[in-house]
N, C-alpha and C positions, 0 to 999 in steps of 0.2 A: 506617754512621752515623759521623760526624766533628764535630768541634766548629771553625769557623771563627772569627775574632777579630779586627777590627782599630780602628785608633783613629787619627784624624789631628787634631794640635792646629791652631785658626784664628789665634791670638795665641801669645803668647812665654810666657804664665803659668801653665804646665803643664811645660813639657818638661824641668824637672828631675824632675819625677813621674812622667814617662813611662811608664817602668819598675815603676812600683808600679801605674799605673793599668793597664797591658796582664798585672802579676803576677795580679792580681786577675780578669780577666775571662779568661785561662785557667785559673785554676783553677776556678775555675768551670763550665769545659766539661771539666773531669775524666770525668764520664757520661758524654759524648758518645764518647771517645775516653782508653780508658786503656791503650794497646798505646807509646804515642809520645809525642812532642811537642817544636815547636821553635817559635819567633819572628824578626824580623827586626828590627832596628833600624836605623832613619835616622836621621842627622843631619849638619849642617851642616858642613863638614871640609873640607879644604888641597884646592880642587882640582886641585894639582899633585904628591898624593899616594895611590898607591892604596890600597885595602885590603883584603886577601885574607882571609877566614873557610876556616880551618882545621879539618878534626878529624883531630888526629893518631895517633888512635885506641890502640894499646899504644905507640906509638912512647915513651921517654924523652923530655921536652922539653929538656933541660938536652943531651943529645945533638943533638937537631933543632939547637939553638939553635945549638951550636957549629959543625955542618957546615954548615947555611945563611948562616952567617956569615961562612965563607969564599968561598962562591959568590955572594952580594949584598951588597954595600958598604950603606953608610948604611941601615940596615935598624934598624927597632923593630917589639918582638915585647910581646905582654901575653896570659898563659895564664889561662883559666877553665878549669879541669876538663882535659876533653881537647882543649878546641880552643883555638887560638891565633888571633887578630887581628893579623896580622902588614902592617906598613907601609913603602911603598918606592916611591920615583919610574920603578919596570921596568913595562915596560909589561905588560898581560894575556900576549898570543901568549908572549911570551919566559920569562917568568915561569912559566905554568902548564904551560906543556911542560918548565921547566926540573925542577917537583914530579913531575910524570908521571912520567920519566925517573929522575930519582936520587931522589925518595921518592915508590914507588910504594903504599904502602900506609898515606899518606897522602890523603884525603878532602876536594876541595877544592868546599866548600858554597857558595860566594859571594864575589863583587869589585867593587868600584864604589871611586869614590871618596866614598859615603854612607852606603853600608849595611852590615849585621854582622850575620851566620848566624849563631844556634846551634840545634842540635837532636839530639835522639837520643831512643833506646829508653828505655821506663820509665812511669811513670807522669807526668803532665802534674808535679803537685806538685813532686815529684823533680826533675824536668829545669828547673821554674823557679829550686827551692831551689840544683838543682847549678850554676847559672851565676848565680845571684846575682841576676835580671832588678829586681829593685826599684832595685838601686842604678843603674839605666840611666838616662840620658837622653834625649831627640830632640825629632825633631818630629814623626814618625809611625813608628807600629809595626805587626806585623802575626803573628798566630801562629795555629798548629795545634794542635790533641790528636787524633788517629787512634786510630778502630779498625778495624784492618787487612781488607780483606777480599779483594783480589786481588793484592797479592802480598807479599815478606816480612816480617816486622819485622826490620827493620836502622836501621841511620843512612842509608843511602841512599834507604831505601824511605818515612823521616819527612821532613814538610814544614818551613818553605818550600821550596819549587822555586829555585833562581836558574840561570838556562840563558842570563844574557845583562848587561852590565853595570849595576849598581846597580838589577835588576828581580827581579821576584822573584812568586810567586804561592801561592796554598793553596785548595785546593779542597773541597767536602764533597758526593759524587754519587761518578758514575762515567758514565765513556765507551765508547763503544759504538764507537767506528771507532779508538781507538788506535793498531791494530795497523798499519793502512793507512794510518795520517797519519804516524804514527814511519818508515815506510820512502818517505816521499816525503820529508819535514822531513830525512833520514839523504842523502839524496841534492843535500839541499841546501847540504850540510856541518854539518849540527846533531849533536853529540854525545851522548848516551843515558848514563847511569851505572846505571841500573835500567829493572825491566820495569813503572813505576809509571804508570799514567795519567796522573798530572797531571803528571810533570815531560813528557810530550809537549806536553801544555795551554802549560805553559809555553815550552817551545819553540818551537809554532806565536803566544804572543806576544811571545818576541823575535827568532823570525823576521820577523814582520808589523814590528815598531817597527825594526829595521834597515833597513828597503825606505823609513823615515820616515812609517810609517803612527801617526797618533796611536793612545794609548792607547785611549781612546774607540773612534775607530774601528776601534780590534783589534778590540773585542771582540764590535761588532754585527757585523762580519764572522766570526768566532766562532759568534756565534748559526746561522748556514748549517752551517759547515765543521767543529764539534764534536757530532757527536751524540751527547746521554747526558741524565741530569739529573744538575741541577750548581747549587751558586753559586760563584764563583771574587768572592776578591777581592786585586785585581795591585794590584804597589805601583812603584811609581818615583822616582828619586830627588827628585822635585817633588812626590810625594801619591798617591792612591789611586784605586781604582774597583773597583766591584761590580756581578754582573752574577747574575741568575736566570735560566733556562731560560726557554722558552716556557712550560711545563708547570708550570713554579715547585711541583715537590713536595719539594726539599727548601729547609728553614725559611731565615729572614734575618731579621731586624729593626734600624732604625735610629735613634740618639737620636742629635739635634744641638740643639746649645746653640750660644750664641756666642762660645764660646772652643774647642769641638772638634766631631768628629763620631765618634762610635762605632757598629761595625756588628760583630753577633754573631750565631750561631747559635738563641739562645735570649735573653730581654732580663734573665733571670737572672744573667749574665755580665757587666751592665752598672749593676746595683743599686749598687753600692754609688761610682758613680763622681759626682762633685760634681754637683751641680745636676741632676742626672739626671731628677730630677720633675718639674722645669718643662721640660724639651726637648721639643721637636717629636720626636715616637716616632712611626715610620712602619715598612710592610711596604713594600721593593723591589717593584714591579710586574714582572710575568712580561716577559722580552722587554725590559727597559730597562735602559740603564746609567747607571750615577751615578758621577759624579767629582765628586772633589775634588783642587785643586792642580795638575795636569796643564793 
């Protein structure tokens, strides 16, 4: 059992709030998942600027700072806790082989030119207080609380997934062909950091969205080629989508109003969000996907 979370604003009158309205609906799924927790942030940014979601785990940052600073020019860095949001016109390849290589024990969560990982071990509360998420901005968000059941508690093993540029996923289920979709996706040059279900999920869709398969249509293709029960909800640098199983046993619910849409695990998670009483509240049908923004 897992707690799901996401929110996509439809206008501009929210996304200084962003951050407080996505604080609020994971802690809320505290219950659901108190082993983990991480979020995604999107927003609006240079698109002639990457931006890499760091966890730099014991490393020193004031050390990081200085030795990457000799190997990447025109670089800016901004530390929360352990992880760094680090900024730079190098492209992905060069870049994250450049981490691999000389800081290997660095943890690299996410890169686009919109989105910002953070996540780690702890208690949902903790991990939203450790990284501050109220004071965020965007225009959509997206987060986890985990309780672990098939493999570690690590920071590798907490969601978001991001396995492909500015994409990103969180799942609440589990799959049943992992094993054998991880070593076909592995053959297709997809890279693994953990033995976690869902970061294959993600995998198989940014594998699918590199081939130029819309969102959308990843994930009814999904529906064939993932077998488990699941709701996944992918985010992309343009907005989101949510998708139940055939079977839809595990939960979803959706409130949209006209200025956002919020999709939770439980509608407790989304009590306390503006106008939330007059929204259109609905349950995801089994088998169907919903986008927004994409």
């Amino acid at each position: 059992m897992c707690g799901i979370v996401g929110i996509y604003l439809k206008t501009k009158k929210f996304e200084n709030n962003l951050g407080k309205m996505l604080s609020g609906m994971l802690n809320n799924m505290e219950s659901r998942g108190p082993d983990s927790a991480g979020f995604a942030i999107y927003k609006n940014s240079d698109r002639k600027e990457y931006k890499y979601s760091l966890c730099i785990n014991n490393l020193d940052f004031s050390k990081f700072k200085k030795n990457i600073s000799q190997k990447i020019k025109n670089l800016k860095l901004n530390q929360y806790s352990d992880h760094v949001i680090l900024k730079t016109t190098e492209k992905p390849k060069k870049f994250i082989n450049l981490i691999n290589k000389e800081f290997p024990e660095i943890s690299i969560v996410g890169y686009g030119h919109s989105i910002e990982i953070f996540k780690q071990v702890g208690n949902p509360k903790d991990v939203v207080k450790k990284f501050n998420l109220e004071s965020f901005s965007g225009t959509h968000g997206i987060g986890h609380t985990r309780m672990a059941t098939e493999s570690a508690i690590t920071t590798d093993g907490s969601h978001p997934y991001s396995t492909g540029e500015d994409e990103c996923l969180v799942h609440n289920g589990s799959l049943s062909n992992h094993n054998n979709l991880r070593r076909e996706l592995k053959k297709k040059g997809n890279i693994f950091n953990s033995e976690n279900d869902t970061e294959v999920a993600a995998g198989y869709v940014s594998n699918s969205l590199s081939n130029n398969k819309s969102l959308k249509n990843t994930l009814v293709s999904g529906l064939k080629d993932l077998d488990g029960f699941y709701t996944f909800i992918a985010g992309t640098r343009k907005g989101f989508a949510v998708v139940r199983d055939e079977i839809a046993c595990k939960p979803a619910v959706i409130a949209e109003t006209k200025n956002y849409v919020a999709i939770a695990s439980e509608f407790q998670a989304m009590a306390h969000l503006p106008d939330v009483n007059n929204a259109k509240i609905f349950e995801p049908e089994p088998g169907i996907v919903y986008s927004w923004g994409n």
